[in-house]
C-alpha positions in Angstrom: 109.4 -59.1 -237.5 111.0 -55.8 -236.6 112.8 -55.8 -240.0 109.6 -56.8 -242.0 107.4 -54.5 -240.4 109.3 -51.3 -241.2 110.0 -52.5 -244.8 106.1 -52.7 -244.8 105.9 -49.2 -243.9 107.4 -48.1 -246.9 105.0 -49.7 -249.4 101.7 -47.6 -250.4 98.8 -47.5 -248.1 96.8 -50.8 -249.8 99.7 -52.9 -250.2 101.5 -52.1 -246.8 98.1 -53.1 -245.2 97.8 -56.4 -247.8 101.8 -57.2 -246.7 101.4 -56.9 -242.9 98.1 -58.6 -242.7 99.6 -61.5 -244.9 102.6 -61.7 -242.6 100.3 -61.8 -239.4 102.0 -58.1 -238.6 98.7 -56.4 -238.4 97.0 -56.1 -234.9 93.6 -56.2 -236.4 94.1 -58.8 -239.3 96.0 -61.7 -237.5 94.4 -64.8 -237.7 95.7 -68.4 -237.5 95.5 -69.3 -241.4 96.7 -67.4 -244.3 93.2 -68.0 -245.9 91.7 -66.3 -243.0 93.6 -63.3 -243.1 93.2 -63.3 -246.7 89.4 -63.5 -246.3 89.6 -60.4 -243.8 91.5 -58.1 -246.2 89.1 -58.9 -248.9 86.5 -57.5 -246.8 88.2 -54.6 -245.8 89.1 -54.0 -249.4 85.3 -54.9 -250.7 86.8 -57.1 -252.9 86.6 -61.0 -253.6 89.5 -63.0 -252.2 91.3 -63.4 -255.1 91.3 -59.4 -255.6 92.8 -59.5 -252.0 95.3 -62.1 -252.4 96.6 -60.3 -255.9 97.4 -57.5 -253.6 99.3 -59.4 -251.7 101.7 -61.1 -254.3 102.1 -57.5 -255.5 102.9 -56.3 -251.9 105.5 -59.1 -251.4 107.2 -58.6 -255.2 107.9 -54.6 -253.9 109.0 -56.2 -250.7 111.2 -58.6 -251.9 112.9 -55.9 -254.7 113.6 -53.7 -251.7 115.3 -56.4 -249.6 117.1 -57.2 -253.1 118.2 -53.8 -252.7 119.5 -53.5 -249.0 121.2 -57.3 -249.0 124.2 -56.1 -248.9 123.9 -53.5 -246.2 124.0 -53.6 -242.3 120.6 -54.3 -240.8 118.4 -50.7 -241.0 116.9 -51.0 -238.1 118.1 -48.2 -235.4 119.5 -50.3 -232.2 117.1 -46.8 -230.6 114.1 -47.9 -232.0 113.5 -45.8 -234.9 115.0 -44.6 -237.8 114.2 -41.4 -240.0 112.3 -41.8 -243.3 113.1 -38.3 -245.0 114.1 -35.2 -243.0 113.6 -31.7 -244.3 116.1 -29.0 -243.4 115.7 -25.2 -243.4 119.2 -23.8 -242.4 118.8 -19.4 -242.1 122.4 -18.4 -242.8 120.7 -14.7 -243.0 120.2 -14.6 -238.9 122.5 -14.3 -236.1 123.0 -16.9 -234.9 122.0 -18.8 -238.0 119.1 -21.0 -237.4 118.3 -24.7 -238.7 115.0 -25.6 -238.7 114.4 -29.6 -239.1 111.3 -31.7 -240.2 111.3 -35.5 -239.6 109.4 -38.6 -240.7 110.1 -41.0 -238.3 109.3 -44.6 -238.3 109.4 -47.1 -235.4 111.1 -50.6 -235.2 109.4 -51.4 -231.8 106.2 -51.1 -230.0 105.5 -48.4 -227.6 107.8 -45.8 -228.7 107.3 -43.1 -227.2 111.1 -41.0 -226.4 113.8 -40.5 -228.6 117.1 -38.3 -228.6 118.5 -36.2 -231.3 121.9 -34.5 -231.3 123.8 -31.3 -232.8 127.4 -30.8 -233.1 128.9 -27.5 -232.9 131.5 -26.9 -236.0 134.9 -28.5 -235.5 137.5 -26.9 -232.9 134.7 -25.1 -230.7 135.4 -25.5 -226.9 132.8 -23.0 -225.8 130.4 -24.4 -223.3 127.6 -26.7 -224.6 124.8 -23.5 -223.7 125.0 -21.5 -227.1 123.3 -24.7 -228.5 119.8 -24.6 -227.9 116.2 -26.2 -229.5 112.5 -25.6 -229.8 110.0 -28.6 -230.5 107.5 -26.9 -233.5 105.2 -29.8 -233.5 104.9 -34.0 -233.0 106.6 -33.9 -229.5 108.3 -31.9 -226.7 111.7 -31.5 -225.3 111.8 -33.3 -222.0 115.8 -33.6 -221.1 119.1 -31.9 -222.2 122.1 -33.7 -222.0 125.5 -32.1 -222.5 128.1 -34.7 -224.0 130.7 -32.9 -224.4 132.0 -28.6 -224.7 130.0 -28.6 -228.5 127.7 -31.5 -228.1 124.2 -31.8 -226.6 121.7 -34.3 -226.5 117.5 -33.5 -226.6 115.4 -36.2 -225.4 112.1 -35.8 -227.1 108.7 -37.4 -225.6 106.4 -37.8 -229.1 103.1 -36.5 -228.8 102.0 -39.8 -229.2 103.0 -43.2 -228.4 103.9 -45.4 -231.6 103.4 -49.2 -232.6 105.7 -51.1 -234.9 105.7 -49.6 -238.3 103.9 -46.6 -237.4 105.6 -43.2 -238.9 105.5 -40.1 -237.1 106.4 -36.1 -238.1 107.5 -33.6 -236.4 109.6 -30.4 -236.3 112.6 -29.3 -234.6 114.3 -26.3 -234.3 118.2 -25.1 -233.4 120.5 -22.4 -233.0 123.9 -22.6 -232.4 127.4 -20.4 -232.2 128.0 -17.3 -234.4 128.1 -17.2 -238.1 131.4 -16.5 -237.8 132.7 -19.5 -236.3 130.8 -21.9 -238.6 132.1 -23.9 -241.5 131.2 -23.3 -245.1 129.1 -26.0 -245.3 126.2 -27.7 -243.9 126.7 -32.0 -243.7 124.3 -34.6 -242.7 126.2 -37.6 -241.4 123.9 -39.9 -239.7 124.8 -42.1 -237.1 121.8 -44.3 -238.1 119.5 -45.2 -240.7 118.1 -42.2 -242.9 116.7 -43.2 -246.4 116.1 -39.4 -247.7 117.6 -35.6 -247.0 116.8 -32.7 -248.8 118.1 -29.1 -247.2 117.0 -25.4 -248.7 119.7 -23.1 -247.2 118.6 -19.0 -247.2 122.3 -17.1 -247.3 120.5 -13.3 -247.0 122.5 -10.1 -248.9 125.7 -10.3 -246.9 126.7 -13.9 -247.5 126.0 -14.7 -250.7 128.3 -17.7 -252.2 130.3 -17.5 -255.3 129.6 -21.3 -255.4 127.3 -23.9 -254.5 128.0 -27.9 -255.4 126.4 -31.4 -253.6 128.8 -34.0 -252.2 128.1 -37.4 -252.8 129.9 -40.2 -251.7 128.9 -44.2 -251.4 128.3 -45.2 -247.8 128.7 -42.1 -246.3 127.5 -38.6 -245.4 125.3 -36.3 -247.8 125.1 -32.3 -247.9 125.8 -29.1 -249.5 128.5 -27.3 -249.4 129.3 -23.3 -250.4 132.3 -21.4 -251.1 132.2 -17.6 -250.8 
């Protein structure tokens, strides 16, 4: 159910409403017979029952491609709850300390989310104390905990501005300073420790650090980002 319900989320309004309903995943359209719910989502479409039920075969065609698509990968579902549709990164290599501003789509596996924890690293070889990292909530939630993991590695527990049922998505915005310029590597990398289906990154390097050049790593299976050589 957990698995079907965020693959739902994905599909486009109408047919992730004609797929959950269908699957009795919906909290307003579950009903003991397929007919039934079929009947229900014809009226919520203002169509005939056919209509509806063409909707449906559509909704479960995307659905099945996609699970085509993920067979042979680990199960998506975040063992936290949630995983991250698309994040949006703004990293300012023109301040001091440079500043990365994240926006996330979230989507949850369970009902009644209504916490989750994000993390930043500090670049490799730091041993300064875990302080110089901080974060700001910008919208969707507010940061409720800090935990220090290790000397360049803190945890933010996050409570959502609201509470969120299977399937539902959710944005908000983070941001995070760190160390100095100066100790940071040439590169900014995404490597997530759980699902995330899209990353996109805009990185602002200001008059005094301009880069000779910029190129994209890609590698199957593992981490995406941009990388800069000055």
């Amino acid at each position: 159910m957990s698995r079907l319900s965020a693959l739902c989320a994905q599909l486009p309004g109408d047919l992730q409403l004609a797929a959950s309903v269908a699957l009795a995943l919906h909290h307003e359209g579950v009903g003991e017979f397929l007919d039934r719910r079929i009947s229900w989502l014809a009226e919520r479409f203002d169509r005939d029952p056919r209509t509806a039920r063409r909707r449906v075969d559509t909704a479960f065609r995307l659905l099945g491609e996609r699970i085509d698509d993920e067979g042979a990968t680990a199960d998506p579902d975040s063992t936290e709850g949630w995983y991250v549709e698309s994040l949006r990164a703004v990293l300012r290599m023109d301040l001091e300390p440079a500043q990365l501003t994240e926006e996330r789509r979230i989507v949850a596996t369970v009902d009644g989310l209504s916490d989750i924890a994000v993390s930043l690293r500090a670049p490799i070889g730091v041993t300064e104390p875990g302080e110089l990292i901080a974060a700001t909530m910008t919208y969707g939630g507010e940061i409720v905990a800090v935990r220090h993991i290790d000397a360049g590695h803190i945890l933010f527990h996050i409570r959502l501005s609201e509470t969120l049922r299977l399937g539902q998505r959710h944005d908000y915005g983070i941001q995070f300073t760190s160390y100095p310029r100066s100790w940071s590597q040439p590169y900014d990398l995404l490597a997530p420790l759980d699902r995330c289906e899209h990353f996109a990154i805009r990185v602002r390097f200001g008059g005094d650090t301009q880069p000779d050049l910029v190129w994209q790593l890609r590698r199957q299976g593992m981490s995406y980002g941009l990388q800069w050589s000055a």
